[in-house]
N, CA, C and O atoms as a Tinker XYZ file with bonds, in Angstrom:
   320  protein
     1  N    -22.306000  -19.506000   28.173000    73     2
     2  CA   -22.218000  -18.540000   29.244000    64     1     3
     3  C    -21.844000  -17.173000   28.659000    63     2     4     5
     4  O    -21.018000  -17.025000   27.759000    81     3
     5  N    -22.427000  -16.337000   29.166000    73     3     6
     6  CA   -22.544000  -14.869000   28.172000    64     5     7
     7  C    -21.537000  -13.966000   29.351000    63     6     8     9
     8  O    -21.682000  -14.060000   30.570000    81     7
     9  N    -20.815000  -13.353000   28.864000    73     7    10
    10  CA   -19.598000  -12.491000   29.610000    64     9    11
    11  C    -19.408000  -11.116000   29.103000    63    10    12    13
    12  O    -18.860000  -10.871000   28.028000    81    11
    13  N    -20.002000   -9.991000   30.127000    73    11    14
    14  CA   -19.923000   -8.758000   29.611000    64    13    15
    15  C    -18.505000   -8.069000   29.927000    63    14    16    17
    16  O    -18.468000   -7.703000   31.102000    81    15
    17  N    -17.232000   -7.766000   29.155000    73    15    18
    18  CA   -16.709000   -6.958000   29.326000    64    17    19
    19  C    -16.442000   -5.745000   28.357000    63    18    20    21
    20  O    -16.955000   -5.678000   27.240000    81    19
    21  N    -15.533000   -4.721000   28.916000    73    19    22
    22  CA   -15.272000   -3.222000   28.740000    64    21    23
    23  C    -13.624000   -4.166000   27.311000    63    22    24    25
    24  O    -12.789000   -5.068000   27.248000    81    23
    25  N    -14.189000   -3.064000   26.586000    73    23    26
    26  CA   -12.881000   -3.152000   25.559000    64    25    27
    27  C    -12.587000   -2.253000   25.262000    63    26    28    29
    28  O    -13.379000   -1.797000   24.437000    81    27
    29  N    -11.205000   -1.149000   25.630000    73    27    30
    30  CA   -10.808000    0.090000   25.578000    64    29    31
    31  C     -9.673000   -0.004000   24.674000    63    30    32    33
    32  O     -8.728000   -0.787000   24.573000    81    31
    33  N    -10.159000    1.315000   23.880000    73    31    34
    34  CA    -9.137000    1.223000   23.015000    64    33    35
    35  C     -8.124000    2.369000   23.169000    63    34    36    37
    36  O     -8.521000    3.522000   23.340000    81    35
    37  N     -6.515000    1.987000   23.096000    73    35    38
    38  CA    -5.386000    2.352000   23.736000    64    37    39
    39  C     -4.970000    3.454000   22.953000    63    38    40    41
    40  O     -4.087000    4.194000   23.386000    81    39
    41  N     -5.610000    3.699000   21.618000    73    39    42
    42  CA    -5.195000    4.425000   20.780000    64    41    43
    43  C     -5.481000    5.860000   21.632000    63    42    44    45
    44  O     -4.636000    6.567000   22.181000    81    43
    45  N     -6.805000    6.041000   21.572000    73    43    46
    46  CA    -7.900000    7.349000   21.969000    64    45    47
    47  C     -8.458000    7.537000   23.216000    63    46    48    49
    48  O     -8.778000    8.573000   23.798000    81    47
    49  N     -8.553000    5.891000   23.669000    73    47    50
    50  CA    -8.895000    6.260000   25.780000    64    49    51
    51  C    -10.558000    5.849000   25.861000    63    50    52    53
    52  O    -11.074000    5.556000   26.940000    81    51
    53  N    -11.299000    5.867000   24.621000    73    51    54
    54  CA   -12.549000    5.422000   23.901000    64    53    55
    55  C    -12.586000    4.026000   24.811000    63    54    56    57
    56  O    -11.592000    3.554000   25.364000    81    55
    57  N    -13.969000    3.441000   24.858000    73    55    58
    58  CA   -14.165000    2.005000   25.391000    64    57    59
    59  C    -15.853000    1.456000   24.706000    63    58    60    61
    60  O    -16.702000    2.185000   24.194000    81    59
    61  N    -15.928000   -0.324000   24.966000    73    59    62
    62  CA   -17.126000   -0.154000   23.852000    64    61    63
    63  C    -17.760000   -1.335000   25.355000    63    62    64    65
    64  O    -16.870000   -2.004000   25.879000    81    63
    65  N    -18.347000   -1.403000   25.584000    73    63    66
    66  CA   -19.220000   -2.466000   26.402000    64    65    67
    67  C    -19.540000   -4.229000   25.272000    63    66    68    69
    68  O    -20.396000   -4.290000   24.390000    81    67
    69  N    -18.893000   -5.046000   25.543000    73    67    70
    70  CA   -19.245000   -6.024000   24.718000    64    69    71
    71  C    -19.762000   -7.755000   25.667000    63    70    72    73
    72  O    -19.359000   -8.355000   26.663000    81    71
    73  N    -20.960000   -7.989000   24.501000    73    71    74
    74  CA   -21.001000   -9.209000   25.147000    64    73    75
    75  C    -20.947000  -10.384000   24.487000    63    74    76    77
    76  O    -21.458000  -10.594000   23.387000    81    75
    77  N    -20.171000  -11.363000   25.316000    73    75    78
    78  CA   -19.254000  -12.393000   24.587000    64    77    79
    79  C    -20.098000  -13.594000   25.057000    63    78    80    81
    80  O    -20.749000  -13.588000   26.102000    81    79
    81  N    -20.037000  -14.522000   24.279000    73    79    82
    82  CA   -19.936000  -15.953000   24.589000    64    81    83
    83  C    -19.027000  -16.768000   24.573000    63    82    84    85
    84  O    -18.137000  -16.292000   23.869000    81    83
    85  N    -18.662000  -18.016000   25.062000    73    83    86
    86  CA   -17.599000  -18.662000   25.321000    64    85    87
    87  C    -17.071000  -19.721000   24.176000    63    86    88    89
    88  O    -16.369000  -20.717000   24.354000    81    87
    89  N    -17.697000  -19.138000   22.772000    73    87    90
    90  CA   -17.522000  -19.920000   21.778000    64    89    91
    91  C    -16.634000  -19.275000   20.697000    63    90    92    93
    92  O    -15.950000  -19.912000   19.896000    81    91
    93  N    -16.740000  -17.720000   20.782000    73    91    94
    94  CA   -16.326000  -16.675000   20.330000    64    93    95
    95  C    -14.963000  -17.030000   20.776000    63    94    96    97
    96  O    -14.572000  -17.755000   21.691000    81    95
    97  N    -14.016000  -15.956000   19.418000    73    95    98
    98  CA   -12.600000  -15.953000   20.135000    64    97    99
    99  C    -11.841000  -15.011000   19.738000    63    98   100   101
   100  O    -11.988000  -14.310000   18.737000    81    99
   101  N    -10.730000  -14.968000   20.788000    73    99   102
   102  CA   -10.219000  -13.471000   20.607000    64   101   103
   103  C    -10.488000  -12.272000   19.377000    63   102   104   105
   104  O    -10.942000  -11.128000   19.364000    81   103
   105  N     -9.854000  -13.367000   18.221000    73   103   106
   106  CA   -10.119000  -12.491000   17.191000    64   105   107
   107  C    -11.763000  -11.636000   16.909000    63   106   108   109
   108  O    -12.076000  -10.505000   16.536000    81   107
   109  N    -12.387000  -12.650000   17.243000    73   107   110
   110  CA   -14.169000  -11.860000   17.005000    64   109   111
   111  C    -13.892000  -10.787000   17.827000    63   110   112   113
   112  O    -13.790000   -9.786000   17.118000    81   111
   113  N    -13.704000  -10.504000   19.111000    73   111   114
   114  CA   -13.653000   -9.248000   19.562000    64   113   115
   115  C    -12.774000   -7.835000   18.746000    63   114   116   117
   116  O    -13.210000   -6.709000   18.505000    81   115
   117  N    -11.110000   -8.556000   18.403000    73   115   118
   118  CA   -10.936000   -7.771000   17.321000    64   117   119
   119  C    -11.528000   -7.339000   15.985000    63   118   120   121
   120  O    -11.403000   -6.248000   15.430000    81   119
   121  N    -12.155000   -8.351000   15.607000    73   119   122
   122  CA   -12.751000   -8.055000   14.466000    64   121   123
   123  C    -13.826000   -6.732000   14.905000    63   122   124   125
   124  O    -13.798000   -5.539000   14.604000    81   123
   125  N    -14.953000   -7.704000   15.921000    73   123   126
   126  CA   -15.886000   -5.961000   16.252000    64   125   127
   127  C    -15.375000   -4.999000   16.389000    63   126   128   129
   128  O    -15.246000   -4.167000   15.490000    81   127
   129  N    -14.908000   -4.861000   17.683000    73   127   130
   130  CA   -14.410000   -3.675000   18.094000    64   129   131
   131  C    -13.320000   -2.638000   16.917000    63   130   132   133
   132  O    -13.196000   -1.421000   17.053000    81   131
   133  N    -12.678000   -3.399000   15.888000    73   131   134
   134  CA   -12.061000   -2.772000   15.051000    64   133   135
   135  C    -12.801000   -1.986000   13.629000    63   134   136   137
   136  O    -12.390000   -1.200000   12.775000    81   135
   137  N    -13.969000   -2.602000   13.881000    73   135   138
   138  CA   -14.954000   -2.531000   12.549000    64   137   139
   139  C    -15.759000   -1.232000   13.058000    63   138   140   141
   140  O    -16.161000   -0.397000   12.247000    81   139
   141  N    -16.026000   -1.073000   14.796000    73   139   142
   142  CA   -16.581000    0.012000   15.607000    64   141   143
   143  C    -15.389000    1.510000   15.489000    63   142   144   145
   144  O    -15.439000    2.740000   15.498000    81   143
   145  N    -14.998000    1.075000   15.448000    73   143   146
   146  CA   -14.015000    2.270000   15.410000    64   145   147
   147  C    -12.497000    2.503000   14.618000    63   146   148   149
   148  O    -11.366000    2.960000   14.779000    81   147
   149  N    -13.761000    1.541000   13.244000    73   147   150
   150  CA   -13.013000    1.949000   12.010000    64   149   151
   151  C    -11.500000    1.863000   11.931000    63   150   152   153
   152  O    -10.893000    2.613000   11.167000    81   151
   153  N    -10.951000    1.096000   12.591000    73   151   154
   154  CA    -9.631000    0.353000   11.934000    64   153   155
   155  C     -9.735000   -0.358000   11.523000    63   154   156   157
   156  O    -10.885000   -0.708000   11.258000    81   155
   157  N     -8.608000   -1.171000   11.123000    73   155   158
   158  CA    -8.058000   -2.444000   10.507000    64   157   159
   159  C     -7.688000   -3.128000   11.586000    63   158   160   161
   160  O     -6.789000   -2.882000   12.391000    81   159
   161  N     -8.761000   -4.369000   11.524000    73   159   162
   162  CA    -8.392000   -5.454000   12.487000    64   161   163
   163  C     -6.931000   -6.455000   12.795000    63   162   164   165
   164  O     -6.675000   -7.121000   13.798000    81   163
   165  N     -6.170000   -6.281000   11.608000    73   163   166
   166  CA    -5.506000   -7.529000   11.601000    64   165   167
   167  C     -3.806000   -6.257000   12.184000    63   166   168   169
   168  O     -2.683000   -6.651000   11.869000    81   167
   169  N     -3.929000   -5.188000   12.802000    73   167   170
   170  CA    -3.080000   -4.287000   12.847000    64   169   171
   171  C     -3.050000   -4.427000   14.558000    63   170   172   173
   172  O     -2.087000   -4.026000   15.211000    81   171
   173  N     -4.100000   -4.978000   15.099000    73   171   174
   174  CA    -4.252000   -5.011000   17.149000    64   173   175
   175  C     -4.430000   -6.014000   17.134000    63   174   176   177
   176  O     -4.730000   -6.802000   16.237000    81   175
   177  N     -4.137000   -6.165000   18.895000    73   175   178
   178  CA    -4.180000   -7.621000   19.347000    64   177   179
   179  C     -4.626000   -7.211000   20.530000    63   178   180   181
   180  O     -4.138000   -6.108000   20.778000    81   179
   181  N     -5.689000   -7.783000   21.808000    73   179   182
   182  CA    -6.300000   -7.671000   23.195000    64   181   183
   183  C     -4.619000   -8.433000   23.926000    63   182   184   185
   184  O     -3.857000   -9.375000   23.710000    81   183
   185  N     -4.811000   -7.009000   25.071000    73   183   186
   186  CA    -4.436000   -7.378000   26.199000    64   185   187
   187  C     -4.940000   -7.651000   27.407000    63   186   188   189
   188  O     -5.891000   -6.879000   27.531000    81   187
   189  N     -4.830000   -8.422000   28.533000    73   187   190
   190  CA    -5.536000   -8.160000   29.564000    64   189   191
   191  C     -4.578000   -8.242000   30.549000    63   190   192   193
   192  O     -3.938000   -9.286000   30.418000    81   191
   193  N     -4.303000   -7.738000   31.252000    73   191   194
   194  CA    -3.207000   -6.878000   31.927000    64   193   195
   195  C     -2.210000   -6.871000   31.401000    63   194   196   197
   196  O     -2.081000   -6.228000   30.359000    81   195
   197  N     -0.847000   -7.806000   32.115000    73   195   198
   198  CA    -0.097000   -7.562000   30.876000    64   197   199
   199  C      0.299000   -8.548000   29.991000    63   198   200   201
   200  O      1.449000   -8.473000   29.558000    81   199
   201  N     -0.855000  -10.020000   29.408000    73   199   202
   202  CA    -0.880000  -10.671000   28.875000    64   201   203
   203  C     -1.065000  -10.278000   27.817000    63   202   204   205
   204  O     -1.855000   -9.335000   27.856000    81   203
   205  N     -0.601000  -10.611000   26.428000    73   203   206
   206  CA    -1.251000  -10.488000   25.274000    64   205   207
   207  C     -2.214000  -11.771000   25.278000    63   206   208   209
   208  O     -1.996000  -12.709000   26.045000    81   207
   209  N     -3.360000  -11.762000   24.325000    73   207   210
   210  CA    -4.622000  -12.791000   24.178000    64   209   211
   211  C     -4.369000  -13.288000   22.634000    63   210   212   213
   212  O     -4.362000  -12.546000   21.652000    81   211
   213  N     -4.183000  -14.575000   22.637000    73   211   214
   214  CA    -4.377000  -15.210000   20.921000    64   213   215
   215  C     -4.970000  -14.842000   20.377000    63   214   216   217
   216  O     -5.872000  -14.229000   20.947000    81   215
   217  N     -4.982000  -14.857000   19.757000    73   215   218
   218  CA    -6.476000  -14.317000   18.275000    64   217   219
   219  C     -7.033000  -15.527000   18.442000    63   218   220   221
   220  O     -8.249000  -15.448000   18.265000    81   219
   221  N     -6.601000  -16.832000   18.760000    73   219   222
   222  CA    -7.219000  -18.136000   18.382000    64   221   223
   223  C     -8.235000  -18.891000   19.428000    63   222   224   225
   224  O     -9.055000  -19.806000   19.375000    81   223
   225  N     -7.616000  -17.817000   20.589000    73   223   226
   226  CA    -8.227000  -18.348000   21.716000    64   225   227
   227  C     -9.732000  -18.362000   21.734000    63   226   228   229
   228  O    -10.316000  -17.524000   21.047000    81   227
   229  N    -10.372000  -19.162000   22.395000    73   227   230
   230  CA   -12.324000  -19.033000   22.681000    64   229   231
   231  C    -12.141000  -18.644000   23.973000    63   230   232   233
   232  O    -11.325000  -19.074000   24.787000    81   231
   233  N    -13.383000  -17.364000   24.159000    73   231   234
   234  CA   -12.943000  -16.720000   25.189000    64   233   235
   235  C    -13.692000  -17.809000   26.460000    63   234   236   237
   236  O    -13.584000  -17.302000   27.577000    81   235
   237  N    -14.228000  -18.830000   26.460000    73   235   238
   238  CA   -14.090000  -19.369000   27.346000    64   237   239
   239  C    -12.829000  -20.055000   28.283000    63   238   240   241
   240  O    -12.942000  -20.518000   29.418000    81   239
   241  N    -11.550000  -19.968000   27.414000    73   239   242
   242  CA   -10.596000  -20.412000   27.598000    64   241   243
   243  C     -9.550000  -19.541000   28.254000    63   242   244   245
   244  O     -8.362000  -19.773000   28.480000    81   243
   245  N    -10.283000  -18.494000   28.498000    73   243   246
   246  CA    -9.445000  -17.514000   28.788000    64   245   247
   247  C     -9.736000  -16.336000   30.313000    63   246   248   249
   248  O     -9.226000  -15.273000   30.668000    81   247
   249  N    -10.587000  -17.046000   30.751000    73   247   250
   250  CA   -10.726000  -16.743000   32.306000    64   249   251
   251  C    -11.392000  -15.317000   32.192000    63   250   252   253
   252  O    -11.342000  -14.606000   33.196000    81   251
   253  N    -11.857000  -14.958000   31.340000    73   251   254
   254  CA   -12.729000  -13.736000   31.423000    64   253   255
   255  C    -14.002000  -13.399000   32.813000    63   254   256   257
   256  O    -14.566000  -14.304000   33.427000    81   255
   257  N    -14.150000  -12.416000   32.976000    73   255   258
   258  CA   -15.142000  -12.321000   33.921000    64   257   259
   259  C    -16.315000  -11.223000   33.741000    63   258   260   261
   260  O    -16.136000  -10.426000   32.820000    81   259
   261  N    -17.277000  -11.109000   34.366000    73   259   262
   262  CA   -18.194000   -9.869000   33.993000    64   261   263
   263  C    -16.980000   -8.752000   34.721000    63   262   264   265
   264  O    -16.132000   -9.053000   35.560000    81   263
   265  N    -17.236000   -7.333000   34.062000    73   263   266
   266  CA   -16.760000   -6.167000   34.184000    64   265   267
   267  C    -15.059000   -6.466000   34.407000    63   266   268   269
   268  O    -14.379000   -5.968000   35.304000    81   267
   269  N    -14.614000   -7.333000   33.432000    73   267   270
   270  CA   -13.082000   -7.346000   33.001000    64   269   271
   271  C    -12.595000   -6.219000   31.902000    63   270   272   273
   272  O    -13.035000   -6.558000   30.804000    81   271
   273  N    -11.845000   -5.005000   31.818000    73   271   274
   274  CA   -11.293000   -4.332000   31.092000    64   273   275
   275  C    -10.611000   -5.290000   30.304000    63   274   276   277
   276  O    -10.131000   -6.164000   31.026000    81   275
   277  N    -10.297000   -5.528000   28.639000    73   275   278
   278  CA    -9.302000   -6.130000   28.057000    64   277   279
   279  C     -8.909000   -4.644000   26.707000    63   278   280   281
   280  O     -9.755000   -3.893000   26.220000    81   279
   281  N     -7.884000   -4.643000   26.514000    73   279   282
   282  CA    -7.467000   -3.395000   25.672000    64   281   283
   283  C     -7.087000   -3.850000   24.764000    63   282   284   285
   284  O     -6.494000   -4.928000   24.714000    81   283
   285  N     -7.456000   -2.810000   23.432000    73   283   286
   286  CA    -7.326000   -3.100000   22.063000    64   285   287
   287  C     -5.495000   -2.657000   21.985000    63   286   288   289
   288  O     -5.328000   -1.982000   23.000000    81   287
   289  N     -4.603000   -2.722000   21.493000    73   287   290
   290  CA    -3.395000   -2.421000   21.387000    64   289   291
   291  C     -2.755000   -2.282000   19.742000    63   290   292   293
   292  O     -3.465000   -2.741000   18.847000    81   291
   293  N     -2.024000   -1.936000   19.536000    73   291   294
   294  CA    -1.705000   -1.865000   18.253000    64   293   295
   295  C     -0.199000   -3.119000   18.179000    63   294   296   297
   296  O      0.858000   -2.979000   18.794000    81   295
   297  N     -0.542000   -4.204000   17.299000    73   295   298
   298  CA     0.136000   -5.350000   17.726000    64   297   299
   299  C      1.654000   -4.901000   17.298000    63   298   300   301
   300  O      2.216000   -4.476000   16.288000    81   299
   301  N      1.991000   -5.239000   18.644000    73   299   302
   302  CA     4.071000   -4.738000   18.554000    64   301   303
   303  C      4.604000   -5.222000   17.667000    63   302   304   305
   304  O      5.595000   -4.581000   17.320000    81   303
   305  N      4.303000   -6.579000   16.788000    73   303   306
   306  CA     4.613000   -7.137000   15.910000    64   305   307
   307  C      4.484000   -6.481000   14.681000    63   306   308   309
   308  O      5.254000   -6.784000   13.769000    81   307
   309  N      3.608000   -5.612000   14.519000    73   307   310
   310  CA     3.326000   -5.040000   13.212000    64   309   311
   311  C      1.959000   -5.809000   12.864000    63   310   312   313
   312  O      1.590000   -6.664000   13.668000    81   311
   313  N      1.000000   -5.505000   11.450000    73   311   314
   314  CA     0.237000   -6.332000   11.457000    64   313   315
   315  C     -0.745000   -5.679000    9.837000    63   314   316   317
   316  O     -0.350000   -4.555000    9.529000    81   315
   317  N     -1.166000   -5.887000    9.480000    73   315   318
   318  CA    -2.046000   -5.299000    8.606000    64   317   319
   319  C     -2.980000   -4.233000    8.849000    63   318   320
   320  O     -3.701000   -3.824000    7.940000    81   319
């Protein structure tokens, strides 16, 4: 099942249109979206409201919907 959402990034206010499948997981979105706008992936983590999202998760597992905002964040933890 193919799932289009908005991934905005928190840094700049910037957003990228992405489409997911339900096999994919969190991290693949970090990975793209970080590779799009030239950061370092392993430094953010997706939020979707005010959940943080696993890196491990498959986004089928994660209740996504068409035209869901999820935001790139710079992980509070620190990160590479």
């Amino acid at each position: 099942m193919t799932v289009r959402v908005t991934v905005v990034n928190t840094m700049n206010g910037s957003s990228i249109r992405m489409e997911l499948e339900s096999y994919e997981s969190v991290e693949d979105i970090i990975d793209t979206a970080a590779e799009y706008w030239g950061k370092a992936a392993g430094a953010y983590v997706l939020r979707k409201g005010s959940k943080l999202l696993n890196k491990k998760q498959k986004i089928g597992d994660i209740n996504l919907k068409d035209d869901d905002k999820i935001e790139m964040i710079p992980d509070p933890e620190g990160g590479s």
